[in-house]
C-alpha positions as CSV (number, residue, x, y, z in Angstrom):
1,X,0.0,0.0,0.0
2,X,3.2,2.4,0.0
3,X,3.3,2.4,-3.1
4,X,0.6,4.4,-3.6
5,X,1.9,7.6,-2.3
6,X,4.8,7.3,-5.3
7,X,3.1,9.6,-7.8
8,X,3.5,12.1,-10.5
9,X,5.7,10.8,-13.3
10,X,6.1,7.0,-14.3
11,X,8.7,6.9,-16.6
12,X,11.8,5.0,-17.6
13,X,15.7,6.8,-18.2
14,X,16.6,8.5,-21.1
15,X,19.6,9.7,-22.7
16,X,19.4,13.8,-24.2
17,X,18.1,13.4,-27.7
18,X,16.2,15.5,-30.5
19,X,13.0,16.9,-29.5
20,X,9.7,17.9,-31.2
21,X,8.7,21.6,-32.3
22,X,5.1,20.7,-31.9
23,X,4.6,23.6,-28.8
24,X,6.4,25.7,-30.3
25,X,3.6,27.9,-29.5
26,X,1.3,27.9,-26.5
27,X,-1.5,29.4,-27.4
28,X,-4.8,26.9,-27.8
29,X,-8.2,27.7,-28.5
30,X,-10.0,25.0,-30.3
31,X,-13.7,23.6,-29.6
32,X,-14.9,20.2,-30.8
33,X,-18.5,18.2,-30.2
34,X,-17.1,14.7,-29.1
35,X,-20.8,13.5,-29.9
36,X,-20.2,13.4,-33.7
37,X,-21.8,10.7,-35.8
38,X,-19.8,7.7,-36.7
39,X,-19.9,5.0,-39.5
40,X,-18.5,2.4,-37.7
41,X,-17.8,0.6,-41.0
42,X,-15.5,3.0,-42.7
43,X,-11.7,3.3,-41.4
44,X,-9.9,6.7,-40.4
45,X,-6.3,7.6,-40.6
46,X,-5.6,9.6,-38.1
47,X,-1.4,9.8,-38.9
48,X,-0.1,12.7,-37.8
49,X,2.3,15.5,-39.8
50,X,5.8,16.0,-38.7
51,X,5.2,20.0,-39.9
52,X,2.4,20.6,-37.7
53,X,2.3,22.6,-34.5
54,X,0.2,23.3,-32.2
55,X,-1.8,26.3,-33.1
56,X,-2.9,23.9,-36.1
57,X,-4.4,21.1,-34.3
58,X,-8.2,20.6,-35.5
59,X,-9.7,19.2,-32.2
60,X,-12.8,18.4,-34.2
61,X,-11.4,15.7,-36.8
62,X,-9.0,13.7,-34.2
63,X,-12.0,13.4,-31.5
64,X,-14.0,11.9,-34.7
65,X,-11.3,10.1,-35.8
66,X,-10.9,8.7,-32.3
67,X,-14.7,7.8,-32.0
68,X,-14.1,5.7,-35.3
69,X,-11.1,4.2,-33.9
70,X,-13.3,2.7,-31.0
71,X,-16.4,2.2,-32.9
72,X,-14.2,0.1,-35.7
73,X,-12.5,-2.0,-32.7
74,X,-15.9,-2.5,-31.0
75,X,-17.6,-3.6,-34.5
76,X,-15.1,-6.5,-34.0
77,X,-16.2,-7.7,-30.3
78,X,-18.1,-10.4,-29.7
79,X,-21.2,-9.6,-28.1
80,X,-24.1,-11.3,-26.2
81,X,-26.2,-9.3,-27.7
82,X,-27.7,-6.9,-30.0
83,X,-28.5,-4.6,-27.1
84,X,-25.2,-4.6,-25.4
85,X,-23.6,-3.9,-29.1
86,X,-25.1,-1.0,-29.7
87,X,-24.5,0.2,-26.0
88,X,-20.6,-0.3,-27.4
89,X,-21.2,1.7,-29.9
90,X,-22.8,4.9,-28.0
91,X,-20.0,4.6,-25.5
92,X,-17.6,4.6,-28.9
93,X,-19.4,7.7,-29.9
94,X,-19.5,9.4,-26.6
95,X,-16.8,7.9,-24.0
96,X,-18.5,9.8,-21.7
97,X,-21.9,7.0,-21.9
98,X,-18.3,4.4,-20.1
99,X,-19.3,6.2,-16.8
100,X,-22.9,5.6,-16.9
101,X,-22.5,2.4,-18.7
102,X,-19.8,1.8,-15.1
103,X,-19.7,0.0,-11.9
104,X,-19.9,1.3,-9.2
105,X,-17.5,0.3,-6.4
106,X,-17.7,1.0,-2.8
107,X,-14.7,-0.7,-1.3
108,X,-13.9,-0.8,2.4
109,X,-10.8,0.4,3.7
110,X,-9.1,-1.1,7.1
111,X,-6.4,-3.2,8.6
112,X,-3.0,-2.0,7.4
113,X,-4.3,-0.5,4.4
114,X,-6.1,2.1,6.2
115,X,-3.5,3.4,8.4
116,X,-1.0,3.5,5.6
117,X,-2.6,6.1,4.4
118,X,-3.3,7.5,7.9
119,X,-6.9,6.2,9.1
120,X,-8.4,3.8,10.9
121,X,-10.6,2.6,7.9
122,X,-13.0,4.3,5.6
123,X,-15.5,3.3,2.9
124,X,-13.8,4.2,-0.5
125,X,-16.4,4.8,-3.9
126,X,-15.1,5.2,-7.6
127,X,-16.8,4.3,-10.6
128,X,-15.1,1.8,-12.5
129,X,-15.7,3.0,-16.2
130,X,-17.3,0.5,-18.9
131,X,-14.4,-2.5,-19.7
132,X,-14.8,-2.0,-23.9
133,X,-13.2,1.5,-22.8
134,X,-11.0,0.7,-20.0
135,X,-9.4,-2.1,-18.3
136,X,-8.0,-2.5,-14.8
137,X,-4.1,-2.4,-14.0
138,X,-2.1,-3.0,-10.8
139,X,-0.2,0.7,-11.5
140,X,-2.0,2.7,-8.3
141,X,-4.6,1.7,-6.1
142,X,-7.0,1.6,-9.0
143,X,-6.0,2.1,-12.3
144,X,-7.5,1.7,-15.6
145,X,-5.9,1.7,-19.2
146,X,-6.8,2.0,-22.5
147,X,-4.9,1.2,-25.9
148,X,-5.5,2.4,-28.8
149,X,-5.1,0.3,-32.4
150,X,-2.1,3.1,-32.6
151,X,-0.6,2.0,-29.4
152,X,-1.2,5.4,-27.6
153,X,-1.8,4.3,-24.1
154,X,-4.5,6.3,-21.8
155,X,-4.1,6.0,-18.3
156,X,-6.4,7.0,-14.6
157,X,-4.6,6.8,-11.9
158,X,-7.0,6.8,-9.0
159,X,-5.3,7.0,-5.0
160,X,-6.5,6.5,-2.0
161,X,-6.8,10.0,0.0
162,X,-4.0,10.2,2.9
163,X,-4.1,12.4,6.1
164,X,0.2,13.0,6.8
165,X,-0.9,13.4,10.6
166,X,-2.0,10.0,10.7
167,X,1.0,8.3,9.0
168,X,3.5,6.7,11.1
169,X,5.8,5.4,8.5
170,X,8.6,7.7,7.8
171,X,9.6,6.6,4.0
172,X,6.0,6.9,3.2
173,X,5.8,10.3,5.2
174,X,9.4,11.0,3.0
175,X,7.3,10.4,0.1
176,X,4.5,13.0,0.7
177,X,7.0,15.4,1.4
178,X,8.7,15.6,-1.3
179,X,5.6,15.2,-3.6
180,X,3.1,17.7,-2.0
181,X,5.7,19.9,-0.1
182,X,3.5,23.4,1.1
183,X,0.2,21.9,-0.2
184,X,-1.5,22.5,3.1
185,X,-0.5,26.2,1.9
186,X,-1.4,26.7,-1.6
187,X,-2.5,23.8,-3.7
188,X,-2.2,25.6,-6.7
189,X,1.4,26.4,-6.1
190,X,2.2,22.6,-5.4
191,X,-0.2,22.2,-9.0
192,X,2.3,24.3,-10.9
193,X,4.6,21.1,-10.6
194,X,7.6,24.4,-9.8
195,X,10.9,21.8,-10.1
196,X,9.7,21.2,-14.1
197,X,11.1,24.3,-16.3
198,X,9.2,24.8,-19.6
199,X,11.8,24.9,-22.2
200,X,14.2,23.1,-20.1
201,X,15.7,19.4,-19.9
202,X,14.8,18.0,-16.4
203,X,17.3,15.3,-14.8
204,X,14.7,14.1,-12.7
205,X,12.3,13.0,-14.9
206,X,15.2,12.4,-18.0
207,X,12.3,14.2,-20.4
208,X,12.9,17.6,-22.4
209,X,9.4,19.7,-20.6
210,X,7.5,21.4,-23.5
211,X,4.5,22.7,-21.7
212,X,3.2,23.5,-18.5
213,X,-0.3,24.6,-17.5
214,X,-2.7,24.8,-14.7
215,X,-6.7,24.8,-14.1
216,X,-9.1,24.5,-11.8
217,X,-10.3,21.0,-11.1
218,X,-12.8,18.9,-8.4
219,X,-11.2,16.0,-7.0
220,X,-14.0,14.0,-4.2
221,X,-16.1,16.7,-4.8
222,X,-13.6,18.9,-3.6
223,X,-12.2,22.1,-5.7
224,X,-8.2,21.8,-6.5
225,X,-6.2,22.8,-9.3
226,X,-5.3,20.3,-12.4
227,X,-1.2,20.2,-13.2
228,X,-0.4,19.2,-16.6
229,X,3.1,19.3,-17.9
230,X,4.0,17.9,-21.5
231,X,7.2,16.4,-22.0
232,X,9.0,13.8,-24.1
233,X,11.8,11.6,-23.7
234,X,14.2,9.8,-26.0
235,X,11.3,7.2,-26.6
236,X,8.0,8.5,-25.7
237,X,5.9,12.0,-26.0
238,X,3.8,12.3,-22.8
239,X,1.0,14.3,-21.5
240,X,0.6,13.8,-17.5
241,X,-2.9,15.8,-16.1
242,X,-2.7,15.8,-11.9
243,X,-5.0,16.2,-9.8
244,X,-4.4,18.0,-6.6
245,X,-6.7,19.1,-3.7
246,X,-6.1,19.7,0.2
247,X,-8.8,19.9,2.8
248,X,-9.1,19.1,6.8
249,X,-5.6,18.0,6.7
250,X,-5.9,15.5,4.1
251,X,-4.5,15.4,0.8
252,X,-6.6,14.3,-2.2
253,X,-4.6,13.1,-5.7
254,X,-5.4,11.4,-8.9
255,X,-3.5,11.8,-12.1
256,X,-4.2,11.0,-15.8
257,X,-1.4,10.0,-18.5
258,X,-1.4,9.7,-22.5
259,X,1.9,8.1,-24.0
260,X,3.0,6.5,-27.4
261,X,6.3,5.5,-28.6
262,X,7.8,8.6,-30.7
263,X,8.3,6.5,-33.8
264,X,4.5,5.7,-33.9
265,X,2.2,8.3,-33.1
266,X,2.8,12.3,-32.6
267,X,1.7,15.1,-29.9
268,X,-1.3,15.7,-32.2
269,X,-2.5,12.5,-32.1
270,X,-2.1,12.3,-28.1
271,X,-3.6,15.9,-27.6
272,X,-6.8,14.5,-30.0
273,X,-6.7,11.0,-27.6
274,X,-6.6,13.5,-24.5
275,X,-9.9,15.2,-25.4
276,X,-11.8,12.7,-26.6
277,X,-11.6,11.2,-22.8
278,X,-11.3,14.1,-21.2
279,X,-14.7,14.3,-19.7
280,X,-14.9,10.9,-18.5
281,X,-12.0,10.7,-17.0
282,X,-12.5,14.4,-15.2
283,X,-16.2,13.3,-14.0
284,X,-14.5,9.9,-12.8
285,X,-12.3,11.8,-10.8
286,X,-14.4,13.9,-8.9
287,X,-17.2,12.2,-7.9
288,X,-15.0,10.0,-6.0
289,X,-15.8,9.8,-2.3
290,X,-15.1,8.2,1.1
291,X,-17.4,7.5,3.9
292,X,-17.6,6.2,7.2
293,X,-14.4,7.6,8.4
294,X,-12.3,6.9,11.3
């Protein structure tokens, strides 16, 4: 259960290399209805262009593109039924219908887990998004995945909320430290993510930082502030979203992650793969909760 404190950026070690002119330019304002209608018979190519940037990304054609891509794959399931196909196919349209399509899970907290995290026990809820969308992993406490037919991999990382006053465990109490340093203070400053320099090589993460931003987010129904940084490595372009909030001395984090292997897919395509889920993964992470806590 310590392991779910280690946070922020999972990434491998990487040699200095050549590195992408994508955000070259940081200025982004695009609009797109996710909801548009898809022939799930007809294949897209979504390959990106090595001469685009940023300020040229059509929001609009990558989230359709992207619908097709899951609408195409689902086409290709076996299904019990004609029902439950065409449920596939509304979540393919609208990734979004994965949440109410869900489970929900109220799992109960106590023992050892509950005090690594500095309680007693506690009642933990999520909803587990629809598995033709999603599948489970072992990365955080719950974690779901998605790959796409291009091999760009969408993550949720979901974690237990911890209260440092109840921890006893001084590597664990290390780890907070160093991860949410001054958050009791200012969330957003902690959000900012300050050690990352935009324009910069960072040795701690071995990835050349292309953008940063921050927004205002809800995290277990609380408000915090949403961290994204954009960075690549020798192998992989990465877009990391976390989630940060702070509230009767505990401390409240989730994060989301899009990655592909540089030779494969491009920051457009990732940015296009980020929006399409964005809404289910941001109403996954808020309505979170925990109950019954001692």
């Amino acid at each position: 259960m310590k392991k779910l404190i280690i946070l922020l950026l999972f990434i491998p070690l990487f040699t200095l290399g050549q590195y992408s002119t994508y955000y070259g330019t940081y200025d982004v304002n695009a609009f797109v209805d996710v909801n548009a209608n898809v022939n799930v018979n007809k294949n897209v190519n979504v390959s990106g262009n090595v001469n685009k940037t940023i300020t040229t990304i059509d929001y609009g054609a990558l989230a359709s593109a992207n619908a097709q891509r899951e609408a195409n794959r689902i086409e290709s399931l076996k299904v019990a039924n004609e029902q439950q196909r065409q449920a596939l196919i509304e979540i393919a349209k609208d990734p979004n219908k994965a949440f109410d399509y869900g489970i929900d899970n109220n799992l109960q907290i106590k023992g050892d887990n509950a005090k690594s995290v500095g309680f007693k026990k506690f009642v933990h809820y999520h909803k587990i998004p629809n598995q033709s969308l999603f599948t489970r992993t072992q990365k955080s406490a719950f974690s779901y995945q998605n790959i796409s037919d291009n091999f760009i991999k969408s993550e949720i990382e979901l974690f237990l909320p911890f209260k440092p006053a109840g921890i006893k465990d001084k590597t664990t109490l290390g780890y907070i430290r160093e991860s949410f340093d001054g958050i009791f203070n200012s969330v957003e400053d902690v959000a900012k993510l300050p050690k990352l320099i935009v324009g910069e090589y960072n040795e701690e993460i071995k990835a050349f930082v292309h953008k940063k931003e921050i927004n205002k987010t809800t995290i277990y129904g609380i408000d915090g502030f949403k961290g994204t940084v954009i960075y690549e490595s020798d192998y992989e372009y990465v877009i990391k979203d976390n989630y940060y909030a702070a509230n009767n001395g505990i401390i409240a984090y989730a994060g989301a992650r899009y990655s592909g292997d540089k030779d494969e897919i491009t920051f457009e395509e990732l940015e296009g793969r980020r929006y399409y889920f964005r809404k289910l993964i941001e109403k996954i992470i808020s309505t979170q909760n925990v109950y019954d806590i001692k």
